[in-house]
C-alpha positions as a LaTeX table, in Angstrom:
\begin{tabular}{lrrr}
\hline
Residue & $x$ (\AA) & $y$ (\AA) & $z$ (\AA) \\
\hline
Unk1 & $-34.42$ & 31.00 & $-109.18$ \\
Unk2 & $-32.49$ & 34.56 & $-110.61$ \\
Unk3 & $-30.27$ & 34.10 & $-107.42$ \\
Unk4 & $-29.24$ & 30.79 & $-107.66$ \\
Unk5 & $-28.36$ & 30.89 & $-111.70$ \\
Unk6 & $-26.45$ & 34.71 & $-111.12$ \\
Unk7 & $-24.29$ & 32.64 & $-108.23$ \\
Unk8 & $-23.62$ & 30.21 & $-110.94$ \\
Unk9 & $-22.36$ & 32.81 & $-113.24$ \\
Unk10 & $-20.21$ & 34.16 & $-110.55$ \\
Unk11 & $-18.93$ & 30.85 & $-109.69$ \\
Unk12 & $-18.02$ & 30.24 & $-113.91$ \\
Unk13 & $-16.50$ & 33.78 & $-114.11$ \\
Unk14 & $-13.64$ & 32.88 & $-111.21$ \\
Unk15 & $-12.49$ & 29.73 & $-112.89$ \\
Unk16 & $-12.17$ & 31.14 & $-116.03$ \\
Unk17 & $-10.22$ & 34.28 & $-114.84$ \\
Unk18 & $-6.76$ & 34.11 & $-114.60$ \\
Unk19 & $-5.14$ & 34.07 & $-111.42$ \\
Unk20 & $-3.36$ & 37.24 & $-112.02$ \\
Unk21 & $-6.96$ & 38.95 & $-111.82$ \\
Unk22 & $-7.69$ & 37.27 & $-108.36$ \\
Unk23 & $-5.81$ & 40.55 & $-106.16$ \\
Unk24 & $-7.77$ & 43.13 & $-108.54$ \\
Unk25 & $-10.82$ & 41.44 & $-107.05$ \\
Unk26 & $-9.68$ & 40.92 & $-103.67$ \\
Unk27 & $-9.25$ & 37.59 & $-103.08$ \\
Unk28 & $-6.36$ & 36.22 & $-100.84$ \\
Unk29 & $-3.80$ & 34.47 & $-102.53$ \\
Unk30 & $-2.29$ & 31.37 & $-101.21$ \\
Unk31 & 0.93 & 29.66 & $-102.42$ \\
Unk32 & 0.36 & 25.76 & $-103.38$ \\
Unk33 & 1.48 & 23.45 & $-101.44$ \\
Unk34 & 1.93 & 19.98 & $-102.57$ \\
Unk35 & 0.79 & 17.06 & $-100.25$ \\
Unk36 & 3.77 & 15.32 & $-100.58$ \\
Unk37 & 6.10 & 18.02 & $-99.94$ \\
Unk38 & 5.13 & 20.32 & $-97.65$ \\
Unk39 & 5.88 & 23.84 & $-97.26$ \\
Unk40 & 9.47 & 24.64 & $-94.83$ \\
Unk41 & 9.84 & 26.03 & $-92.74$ \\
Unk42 & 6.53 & 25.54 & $-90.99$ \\
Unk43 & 4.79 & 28.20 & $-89.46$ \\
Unk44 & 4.06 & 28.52 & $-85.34$ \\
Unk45 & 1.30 & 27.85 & $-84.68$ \\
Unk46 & $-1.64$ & 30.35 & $-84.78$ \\
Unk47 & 0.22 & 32.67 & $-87.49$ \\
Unk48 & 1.58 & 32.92 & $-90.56$ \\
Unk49 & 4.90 & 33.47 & $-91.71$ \\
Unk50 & 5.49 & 36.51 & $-94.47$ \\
Unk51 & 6.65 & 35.69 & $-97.79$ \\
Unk52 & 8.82 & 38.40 & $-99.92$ \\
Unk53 & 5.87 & 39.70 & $-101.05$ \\
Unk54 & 4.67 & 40.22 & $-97.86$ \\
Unk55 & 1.90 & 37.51 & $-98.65$ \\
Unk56 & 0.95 & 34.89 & $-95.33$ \\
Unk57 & 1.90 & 31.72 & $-94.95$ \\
Unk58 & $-0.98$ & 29.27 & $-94.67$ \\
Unk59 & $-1.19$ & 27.78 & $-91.15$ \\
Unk60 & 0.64 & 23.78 & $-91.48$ \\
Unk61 & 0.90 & 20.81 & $-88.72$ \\
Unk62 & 4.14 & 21.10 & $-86.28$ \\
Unk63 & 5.76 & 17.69 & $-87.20$ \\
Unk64 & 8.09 & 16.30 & $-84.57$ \\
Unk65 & 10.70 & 13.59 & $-85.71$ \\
Unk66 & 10.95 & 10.75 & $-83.70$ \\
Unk67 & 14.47 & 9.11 & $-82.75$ \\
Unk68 & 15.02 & 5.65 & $-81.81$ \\
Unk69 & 16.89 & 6.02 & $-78.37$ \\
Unk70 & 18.31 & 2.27 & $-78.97$ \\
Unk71 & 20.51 & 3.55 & $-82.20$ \\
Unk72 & 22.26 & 6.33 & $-79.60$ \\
Unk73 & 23.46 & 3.35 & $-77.33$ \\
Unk74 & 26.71 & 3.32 & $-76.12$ \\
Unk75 & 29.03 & 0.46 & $-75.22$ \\
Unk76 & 29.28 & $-0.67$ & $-71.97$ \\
Unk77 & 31.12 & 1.34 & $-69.39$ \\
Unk78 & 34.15 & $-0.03$ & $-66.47$ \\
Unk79 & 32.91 & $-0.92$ & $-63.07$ \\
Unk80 & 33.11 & 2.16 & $-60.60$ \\
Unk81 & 34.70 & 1.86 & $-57.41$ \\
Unk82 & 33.16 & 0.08 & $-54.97$ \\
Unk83 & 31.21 & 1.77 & $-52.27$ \\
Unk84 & 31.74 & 1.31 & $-48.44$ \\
Unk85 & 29.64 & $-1.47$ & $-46.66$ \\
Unk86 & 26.50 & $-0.63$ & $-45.03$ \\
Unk87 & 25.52 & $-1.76$ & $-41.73$ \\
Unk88 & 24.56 & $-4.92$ & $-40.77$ \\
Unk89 & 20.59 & $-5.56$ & $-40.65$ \\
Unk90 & 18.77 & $-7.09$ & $-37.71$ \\
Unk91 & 19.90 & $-10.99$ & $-37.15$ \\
Unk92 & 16.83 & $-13.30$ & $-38.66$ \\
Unk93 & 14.81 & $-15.71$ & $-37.96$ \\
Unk94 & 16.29 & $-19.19$ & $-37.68$ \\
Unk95 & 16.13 & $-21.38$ & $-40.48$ \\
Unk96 & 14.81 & $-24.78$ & $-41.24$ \\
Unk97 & 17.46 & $-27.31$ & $-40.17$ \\
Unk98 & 19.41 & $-28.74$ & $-43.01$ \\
Unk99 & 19.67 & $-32.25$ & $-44.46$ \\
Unk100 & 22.45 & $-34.49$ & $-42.67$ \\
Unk101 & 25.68 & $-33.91$ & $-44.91$ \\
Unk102 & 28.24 & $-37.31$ & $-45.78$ \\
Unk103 & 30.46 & $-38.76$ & $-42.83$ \\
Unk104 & 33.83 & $-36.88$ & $-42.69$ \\
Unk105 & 37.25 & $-39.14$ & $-42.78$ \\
Unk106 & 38.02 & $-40.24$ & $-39.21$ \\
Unk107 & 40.58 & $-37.84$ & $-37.58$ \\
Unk108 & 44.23 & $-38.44$ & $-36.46$ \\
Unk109 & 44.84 & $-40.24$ & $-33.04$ \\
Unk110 & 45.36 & $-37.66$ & $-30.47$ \\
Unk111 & 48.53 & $-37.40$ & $-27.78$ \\
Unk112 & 48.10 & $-39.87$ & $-25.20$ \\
Unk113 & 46.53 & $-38.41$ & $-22.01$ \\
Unk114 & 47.81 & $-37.65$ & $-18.41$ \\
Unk115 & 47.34 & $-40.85$ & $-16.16$ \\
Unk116 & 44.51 & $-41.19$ & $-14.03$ \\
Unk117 & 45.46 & $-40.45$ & $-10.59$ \\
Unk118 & 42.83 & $-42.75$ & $-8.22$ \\
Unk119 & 42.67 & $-41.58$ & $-5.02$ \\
Unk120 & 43.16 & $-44.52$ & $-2.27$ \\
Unk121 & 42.82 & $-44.54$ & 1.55 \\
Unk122 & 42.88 & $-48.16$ & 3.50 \\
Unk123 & 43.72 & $-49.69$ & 6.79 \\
Unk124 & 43.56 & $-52.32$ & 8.82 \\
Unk125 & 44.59 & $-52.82$ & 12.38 \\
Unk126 & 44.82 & $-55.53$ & 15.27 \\
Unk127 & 45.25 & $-56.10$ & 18.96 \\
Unk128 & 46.70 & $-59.05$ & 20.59 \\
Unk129 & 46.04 & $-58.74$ & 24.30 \\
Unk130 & 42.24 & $-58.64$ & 25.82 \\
Unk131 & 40.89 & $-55.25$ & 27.02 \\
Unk132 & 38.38 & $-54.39$ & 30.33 \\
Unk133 & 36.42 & $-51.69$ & 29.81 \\
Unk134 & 36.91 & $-48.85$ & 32.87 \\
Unk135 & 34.15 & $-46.63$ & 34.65 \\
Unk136 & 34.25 & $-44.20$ & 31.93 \\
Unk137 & 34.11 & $-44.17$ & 28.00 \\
Unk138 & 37.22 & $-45.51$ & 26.67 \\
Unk139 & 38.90 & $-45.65$ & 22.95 \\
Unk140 & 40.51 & $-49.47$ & 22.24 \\
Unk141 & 43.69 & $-48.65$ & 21.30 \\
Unk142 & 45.24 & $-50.93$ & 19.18 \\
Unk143 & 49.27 & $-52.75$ & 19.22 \\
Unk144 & 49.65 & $-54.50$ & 15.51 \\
Unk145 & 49.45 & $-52.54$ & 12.27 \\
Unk146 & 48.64 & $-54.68$ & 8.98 \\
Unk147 & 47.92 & $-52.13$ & 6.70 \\
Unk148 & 48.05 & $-48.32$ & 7.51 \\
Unk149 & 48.30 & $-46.31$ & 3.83 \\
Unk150 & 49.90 & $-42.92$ & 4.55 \\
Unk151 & 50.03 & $-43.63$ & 8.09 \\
Unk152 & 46.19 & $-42.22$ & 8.45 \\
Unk153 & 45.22 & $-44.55$ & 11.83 \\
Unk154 & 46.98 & $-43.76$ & 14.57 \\
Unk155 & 47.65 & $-47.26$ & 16.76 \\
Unk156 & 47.75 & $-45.51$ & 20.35 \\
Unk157 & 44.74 & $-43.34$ & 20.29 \\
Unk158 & 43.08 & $-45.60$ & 17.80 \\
Unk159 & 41.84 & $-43.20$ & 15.88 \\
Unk160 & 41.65 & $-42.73$ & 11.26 \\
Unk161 & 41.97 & $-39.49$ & 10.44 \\
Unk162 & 39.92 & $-39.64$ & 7.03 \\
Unk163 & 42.03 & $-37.52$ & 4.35 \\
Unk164 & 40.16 & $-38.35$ & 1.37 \\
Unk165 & 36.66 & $-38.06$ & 1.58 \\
Unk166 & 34.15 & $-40.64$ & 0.34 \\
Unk167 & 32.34 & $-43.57$ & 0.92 \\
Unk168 & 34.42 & $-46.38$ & 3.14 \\
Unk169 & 33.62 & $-49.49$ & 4.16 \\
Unk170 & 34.50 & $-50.37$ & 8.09 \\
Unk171 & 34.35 & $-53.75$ & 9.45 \\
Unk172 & 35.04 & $-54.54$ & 13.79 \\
Unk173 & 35.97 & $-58.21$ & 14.62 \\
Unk174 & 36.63 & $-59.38$ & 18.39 \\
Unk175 & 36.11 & $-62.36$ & 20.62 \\
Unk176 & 33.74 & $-62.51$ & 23.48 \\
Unk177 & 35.02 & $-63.32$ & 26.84 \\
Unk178 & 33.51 & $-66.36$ & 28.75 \\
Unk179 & 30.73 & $-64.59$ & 31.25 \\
Unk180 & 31.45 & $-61.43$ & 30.49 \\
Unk181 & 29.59 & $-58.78$ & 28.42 \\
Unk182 & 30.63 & $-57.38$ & 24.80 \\
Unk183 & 29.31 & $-54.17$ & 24.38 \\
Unk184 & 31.11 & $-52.08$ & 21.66 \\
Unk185 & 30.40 & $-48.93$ & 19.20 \\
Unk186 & 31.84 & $-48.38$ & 15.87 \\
Unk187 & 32.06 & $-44.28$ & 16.67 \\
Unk188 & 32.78 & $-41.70$ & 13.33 \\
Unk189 & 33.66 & $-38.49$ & 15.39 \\
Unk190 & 31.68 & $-38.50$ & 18.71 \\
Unk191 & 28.29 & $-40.07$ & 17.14 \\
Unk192 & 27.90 & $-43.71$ & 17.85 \\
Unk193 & 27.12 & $-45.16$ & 14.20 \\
Unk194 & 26.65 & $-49.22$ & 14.89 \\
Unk195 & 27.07 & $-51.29$ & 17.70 \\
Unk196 & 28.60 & $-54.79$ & 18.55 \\
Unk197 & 27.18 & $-56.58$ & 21.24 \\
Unk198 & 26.95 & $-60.07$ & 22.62 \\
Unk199 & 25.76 & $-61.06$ & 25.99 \\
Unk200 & 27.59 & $-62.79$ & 28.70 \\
Unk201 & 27.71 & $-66.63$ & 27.93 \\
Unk202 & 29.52 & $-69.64$ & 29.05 \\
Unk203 & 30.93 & $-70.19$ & 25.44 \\
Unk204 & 32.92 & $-67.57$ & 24.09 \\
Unk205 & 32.47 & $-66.60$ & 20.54 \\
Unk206 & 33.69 & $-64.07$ & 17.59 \\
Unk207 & 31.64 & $-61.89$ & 16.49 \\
Unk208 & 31.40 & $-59.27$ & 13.65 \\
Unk209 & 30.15 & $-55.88$ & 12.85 \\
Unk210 & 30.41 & $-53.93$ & 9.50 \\
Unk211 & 28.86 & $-51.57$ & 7.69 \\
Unk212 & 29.32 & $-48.71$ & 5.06 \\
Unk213 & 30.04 & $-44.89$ & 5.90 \\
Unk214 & 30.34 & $-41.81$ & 4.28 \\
Unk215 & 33.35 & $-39.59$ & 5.90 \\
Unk216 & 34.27 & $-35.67$ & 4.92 \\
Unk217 & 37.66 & $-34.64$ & 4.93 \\
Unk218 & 39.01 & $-34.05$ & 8.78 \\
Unk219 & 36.57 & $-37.00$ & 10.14 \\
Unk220 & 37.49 & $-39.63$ & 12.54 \\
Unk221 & 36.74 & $-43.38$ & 12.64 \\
Unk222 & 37.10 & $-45.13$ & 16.43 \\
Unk223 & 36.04 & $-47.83$ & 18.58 \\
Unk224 & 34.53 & $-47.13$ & 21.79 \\
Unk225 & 33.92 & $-49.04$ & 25.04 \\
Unk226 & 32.03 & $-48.52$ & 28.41 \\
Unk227 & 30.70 & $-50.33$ & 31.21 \\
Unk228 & 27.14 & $-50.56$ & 31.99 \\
Unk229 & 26.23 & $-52.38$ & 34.78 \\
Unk230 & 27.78 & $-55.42$ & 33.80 \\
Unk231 & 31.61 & $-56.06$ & 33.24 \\
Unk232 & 32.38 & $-55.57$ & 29.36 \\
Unk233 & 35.60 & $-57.20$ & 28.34 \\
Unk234 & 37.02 & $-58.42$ & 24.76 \\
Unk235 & 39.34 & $-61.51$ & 24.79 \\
Unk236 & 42.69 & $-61.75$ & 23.32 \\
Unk237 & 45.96 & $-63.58$ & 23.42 \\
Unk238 & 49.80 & $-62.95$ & 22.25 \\
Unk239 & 49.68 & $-66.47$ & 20.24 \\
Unk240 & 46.90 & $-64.97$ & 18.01 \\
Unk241 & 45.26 & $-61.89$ & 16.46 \\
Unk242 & 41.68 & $-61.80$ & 17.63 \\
Unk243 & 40.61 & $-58.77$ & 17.68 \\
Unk244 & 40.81 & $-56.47$ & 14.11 \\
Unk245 & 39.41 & $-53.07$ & 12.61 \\
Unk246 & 39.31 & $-52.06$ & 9.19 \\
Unk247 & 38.73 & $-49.86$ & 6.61 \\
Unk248 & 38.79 & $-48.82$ & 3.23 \\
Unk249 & 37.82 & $-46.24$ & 0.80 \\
Unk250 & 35.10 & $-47.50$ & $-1.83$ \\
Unk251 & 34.69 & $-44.64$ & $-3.91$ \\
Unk252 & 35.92 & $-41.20$ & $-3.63$ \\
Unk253 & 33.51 & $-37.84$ & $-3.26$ \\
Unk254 & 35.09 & $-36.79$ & $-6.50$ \\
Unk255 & 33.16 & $-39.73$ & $-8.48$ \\
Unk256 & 30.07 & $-39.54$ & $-6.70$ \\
\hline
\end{tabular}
């Protein structure tokens, strides 16, 4: 009870002393700062800064202003130069096909084109007298030309010599002599491709062999005869054409 009333009295004395007594008694004297204005310059932290008198500083808050970057804006700058192109990337992935766009105007007639050129190749040949066939194979060779385009069938070896190549139609007409035999071959180089053939009779009659062939370039188109064991003749006269071979080109190995 003594102790707490002399702290009390001790506590009384200070706040009636004036503060010019406080250094006599030892007491550290601090400058008064007001709360609204605080003390500059501010002391670093951890120490004090001296007064005049030599007295310390009491220890304050750093305070940091804040500035509001958007204020310090500048205007817009000019466009630099413009760099080099990079390289190309790697080509993508193809995309989804696109709607059909509008009809365009319809264009401008064009030149007129080259002709066609069609290629043609035709004969057709006769013989007037009547022919015996001889021990051997023999070619009929034939005396009347009707049609003979570029001269392609020669009339004494009776031979076409096929210069455009294709598909041809041949056709072999002759007239049988009374009790003889008709035995005949349509021939396309040395292959026998159809035969015509009519046995011996009492009536003589015409008779008629066609067909269609393909021929290359360089290939020959004949009639052959030969005797078998029979005599093999074909009838003819001066008055009229009886006998007749023919051929033309149907379509050319270019359009096949």
């Amino acid at each position: 009870m003594a102790l707490a009333q002399m702290a009390v009295s001790a506590l009384l004395l200070l706040l009636v002393l004036p503060a010019e007594t406080w250094p006599g008694l030892g007491l550290p004297r601090r400058q008064c700062v007001h709360c609204c204005h605080p003390a500059w310059p501010p002391a670093a932290p951890g120490s004090y800064a001296p007064e005049n008198d030599g007295e310390e500083w009491m220890q304050l808050p750093r305070i940091r202003p804040t500035i509001d970057i958007s204020i310090l804006k500048g205007e817009k700058g000019e466009a630099g130069v413009r760099g080099r192109s990079g390289r190309s990337g790697k080509e993508g992935p193809p995309g989804f096909r696109g709607l059909q766009g509008r009809k365009g105007q319809k264009g401008q007639v064009g030149p007129p084109g080259a002709p066609c050129q069609r290629a043609y190749a035709a004969f057709s040949v006769g013989r007037r007298e009547g022919l015996h066939s001889a021990d051997a194979f023999q070619a009929v060779p034939f005396d009347t030309e009707l049609v003979n385009l570029d001269s392609a069938f020669n009339l004494a070896s009776g031979h076409f010599f096929c210069a455009v190549p294709g598909v041809y139609f041949l056709s072999l007409t002759v007239h049988t002599w009374n009790y003889k035999e008709t035995y005949l071959h349509i021939m396309c180089n040395r292959q026998a491709t159809a035969v015509l053939y009519a046995q011996p009779s009492e009536r003589s009659v015409m008779q008629t062999q066609s067909l269609l062939l393909p021929l290359a370039a360089g290939d020959t188109v004949w009639v052959r005869m030969f005797q078998r064991d029979r005599d093999n003749a074909i009838y003819g006269e001066r008055g009229d054409l009886y006998i007749t071979f023919s051929g033309h080109l149907v379509k050319p190995a270019t359009e096949l």
